[in-house]
N, C-alpha and C positions, 0 to 999 in steps of 0.2 A: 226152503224154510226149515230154521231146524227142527227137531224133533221132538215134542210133549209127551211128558205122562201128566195122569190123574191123580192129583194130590190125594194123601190121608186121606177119608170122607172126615168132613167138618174142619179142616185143614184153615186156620194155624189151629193148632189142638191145646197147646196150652197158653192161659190167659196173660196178660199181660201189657204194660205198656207201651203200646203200636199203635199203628196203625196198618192193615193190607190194602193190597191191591190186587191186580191180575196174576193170579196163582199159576201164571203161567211167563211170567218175566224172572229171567234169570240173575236178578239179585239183589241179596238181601244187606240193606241198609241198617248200621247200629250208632246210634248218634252217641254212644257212650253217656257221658254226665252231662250235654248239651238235648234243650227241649227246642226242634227246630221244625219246620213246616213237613210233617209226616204225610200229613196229605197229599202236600204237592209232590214230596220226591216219591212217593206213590203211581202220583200223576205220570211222574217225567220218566218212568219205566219200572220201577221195584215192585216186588211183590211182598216184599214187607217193609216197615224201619218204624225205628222205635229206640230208645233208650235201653242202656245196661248198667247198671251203678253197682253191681256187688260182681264180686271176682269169685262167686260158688253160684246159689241159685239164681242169679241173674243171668250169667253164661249157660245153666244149663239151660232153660225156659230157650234160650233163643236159639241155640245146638240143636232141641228139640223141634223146633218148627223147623229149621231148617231140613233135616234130615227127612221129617216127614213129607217132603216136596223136593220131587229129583227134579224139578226143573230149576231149582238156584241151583246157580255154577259159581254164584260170587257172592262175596261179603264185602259188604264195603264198610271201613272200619272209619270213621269222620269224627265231628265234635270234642268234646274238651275231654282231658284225661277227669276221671273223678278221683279224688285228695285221700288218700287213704288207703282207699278200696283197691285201686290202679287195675280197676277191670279191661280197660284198654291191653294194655300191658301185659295181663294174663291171660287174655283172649289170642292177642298173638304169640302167646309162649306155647299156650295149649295147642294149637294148630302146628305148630313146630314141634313140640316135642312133645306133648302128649304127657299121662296121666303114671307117677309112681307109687305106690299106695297111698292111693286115694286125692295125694296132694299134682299139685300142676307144675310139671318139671320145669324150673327157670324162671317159674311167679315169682315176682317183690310184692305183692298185694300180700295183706294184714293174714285175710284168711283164704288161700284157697285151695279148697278142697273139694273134690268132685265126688259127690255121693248117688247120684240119681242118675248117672252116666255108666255103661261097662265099657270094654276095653273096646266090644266091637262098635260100637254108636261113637264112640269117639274118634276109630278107627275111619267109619263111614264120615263125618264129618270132614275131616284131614283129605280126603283123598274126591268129598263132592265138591268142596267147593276152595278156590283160589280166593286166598284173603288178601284183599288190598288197602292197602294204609296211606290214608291223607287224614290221619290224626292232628287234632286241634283247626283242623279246617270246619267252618263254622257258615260259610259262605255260600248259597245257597249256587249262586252261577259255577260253583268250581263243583261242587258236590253233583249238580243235574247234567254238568260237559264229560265228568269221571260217568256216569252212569247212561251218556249215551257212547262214550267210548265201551265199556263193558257189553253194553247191548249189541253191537255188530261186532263181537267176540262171541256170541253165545254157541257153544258145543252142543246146546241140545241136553236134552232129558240125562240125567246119568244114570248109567245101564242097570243099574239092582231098582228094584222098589222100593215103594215109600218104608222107611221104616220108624215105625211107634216107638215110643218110650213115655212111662209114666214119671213125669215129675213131681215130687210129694213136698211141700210145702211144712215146717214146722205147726201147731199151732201157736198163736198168739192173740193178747189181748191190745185194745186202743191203745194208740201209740209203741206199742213194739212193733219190731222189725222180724222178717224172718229172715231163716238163713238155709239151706241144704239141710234136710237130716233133722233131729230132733238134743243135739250137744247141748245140752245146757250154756257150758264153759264159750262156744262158740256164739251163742245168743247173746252171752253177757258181754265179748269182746266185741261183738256189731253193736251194740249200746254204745261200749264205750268210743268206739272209734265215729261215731254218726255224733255224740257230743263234742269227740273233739275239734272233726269239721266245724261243724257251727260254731264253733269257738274260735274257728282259724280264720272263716268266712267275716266273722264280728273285728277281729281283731284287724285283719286286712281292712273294711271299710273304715273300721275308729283311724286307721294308719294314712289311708285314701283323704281324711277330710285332715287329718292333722296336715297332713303336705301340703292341702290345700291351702289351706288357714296362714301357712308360713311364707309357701310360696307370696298369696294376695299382700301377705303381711310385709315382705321384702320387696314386692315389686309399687308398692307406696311409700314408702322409704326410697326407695330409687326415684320414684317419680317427684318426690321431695327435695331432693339433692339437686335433681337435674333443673328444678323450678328456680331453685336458693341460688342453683350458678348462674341461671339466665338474669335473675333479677339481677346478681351483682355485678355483672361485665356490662349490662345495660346502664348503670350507676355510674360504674369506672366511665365508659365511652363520656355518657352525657356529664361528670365532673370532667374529663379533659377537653371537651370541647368548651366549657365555659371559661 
């Protein structure tokens, strides 16, 4: 059997939207911009998963639990990319290539910037845990077969302790967003970029129904033609037989 430690005490430490499980299952599940059965892939081995939507405080909160528990050896990266933000996408950069002042070497995400992390907790991240990617997998039987392949891979506890980090949240009022850090200029671009999703999300379904509306609208018109030729070949026959 492999080998446990004893998470953080109060381990996950920082809040956020998850769900845990057995803090002694090695690995941690991120459904990225997808809200999928936390509980269950909990059930089916994890010890944490939960969603990521921002490419700064969103990757740190989940680095943070991680690290605080040497028993994850794995991440498992699933669900949809998020529009914008592409925390996916900087999640796996960060793990690769790690942190240049302050920003995430090889991010295409709007903002990311790692404020609430140092060189060694990013360091420790990189090297506890193997990130594995079946992004945009959404699918709950591929997600729960990846994670009991991981689970008869487990190395066991990794060899340092738990280590803490406090993650510090901006303040904010109803309906603002936070971000890492306290940037004004940074708050104002998560504004703006969280309105222009929803505007790309609007714009996509008005596009979804217009298609719709055309397609129904051409495939009655087809179904019209095809009526108009049957009637008239049935016309032609019965005039030539009379």
């Amino acid at each position: 059997m492999a080998e446990k430690k004893q998470p953080a005490s109060g381990w996950p430490l920082v809040k956020g939207d998850f769900h845990s499980g057995d803090p002694n299952n090695p690995i941690a599940v991120v459904t990225m911009g997808s809200h999928l059965d936390e509980e269950g892939i909990c059930k089916a081995g994890a010890a944490i998963a939960g969603s990521c939507k921002t490419e700064n405080l969103g990757l740190e909160k989940v680095i943070a639990n991680i690290i605080a528990n040497p028993n994850i050896r794995f991440m498992l990266c699933c669900g949809t990319e998020v529009k914008g933000h592409l925390s996916g996408q900087t999640m796996k950069a960060l793990h690769k290539n790690g942190v240049k002042e302050g920003r995430v070497v090889g991010a295409e995400g709007a903002i990311p910037f790692i404020e609430n992390l140092k060189e060694d907790a990013i360091k420790r991240f990189q090297e506890q845990v193997e990130l594995v990617d079946i992004m945009e997998t959404e699918d709950m039987g591929k997600i729960k077969a990846k994670i009991d392949e991981l689970k008869a891979r487990d190395p066991g506890a990794f060899k340092a302790d738990p280590m803490v980090v406090e993650v510090k949240e901006a303040a904010a009022g109803a309906g603002e967003v936070t971000v890492a850090g306290a940037n004004p200029q940074f708050v104002e671009i998560e504004k703006r970029l969280d309105a222009i999703e929803k505007k790309i999300e609007f714009a996509d379904a008005e596009i979804a129904q217009r298609v719709g509306r055309k397609i129904g609208r051409d495939i009655g018109i087809l179904y019209g033609l095809v009526a108009g030729l049957i009637i008239f070949m049935l016309l032609f026959l019965l005039a030539s037989v009379g």
